[in-house]
N, C-alpha and C positions, 0 to 999 in steps of 0.2 A: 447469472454467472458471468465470468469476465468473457470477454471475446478474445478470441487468442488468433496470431497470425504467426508464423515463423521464420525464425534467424538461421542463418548459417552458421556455425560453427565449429571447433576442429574434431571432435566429437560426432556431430551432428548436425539434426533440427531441434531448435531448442520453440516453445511458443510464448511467444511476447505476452505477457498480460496486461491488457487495459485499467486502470486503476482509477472509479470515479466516486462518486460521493453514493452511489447505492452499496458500493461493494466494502467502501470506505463502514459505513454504519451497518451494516450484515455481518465484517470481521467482528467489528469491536462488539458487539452484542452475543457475536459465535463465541467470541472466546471469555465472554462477561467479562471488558472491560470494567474495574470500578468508575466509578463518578470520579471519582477526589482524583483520579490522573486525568481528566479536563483533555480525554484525547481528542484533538480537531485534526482536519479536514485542510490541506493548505488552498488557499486562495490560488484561483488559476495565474499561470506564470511562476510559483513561488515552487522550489526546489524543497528536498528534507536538508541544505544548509541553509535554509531562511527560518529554520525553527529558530522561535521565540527562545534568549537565555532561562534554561532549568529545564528544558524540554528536549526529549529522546526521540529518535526519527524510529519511525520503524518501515519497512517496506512488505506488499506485499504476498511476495513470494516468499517471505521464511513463513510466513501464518498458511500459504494457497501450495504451497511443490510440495 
């Protein structure tokens, strides 16, 4: 599971979630990714605005809250 620390916020404590390459391949399998959408994994340093053009970012906490 992710490791979670927390934020301040005007609300609350909100918990950070870690996001790596086991949790990366646990989402997309949890939620049967197909093959044909080629979901990867970005290379360390590289943002969800360095997706490859034709390619959707997802982050996550819309699949993990």
């Amino acid at each position: 599971m992710a490791e979670e620390e927390s934020v301040q916020v005007e609300e609350g404590l909100l918990p950070v979630l870690k996001w790596d390459q086991g949790l990366f391949e646990q989402t997309t399998r949890g939620f049967q990714f197909p093959p044909e959408w080629d979901a990867r994994y970005p290379r360390q340093g590289q943002t969800a605005a360095d997706a490859p053009v034709g390619y959707i970012k997802f982050f996550a906490d819309f699949f993990l809250e």
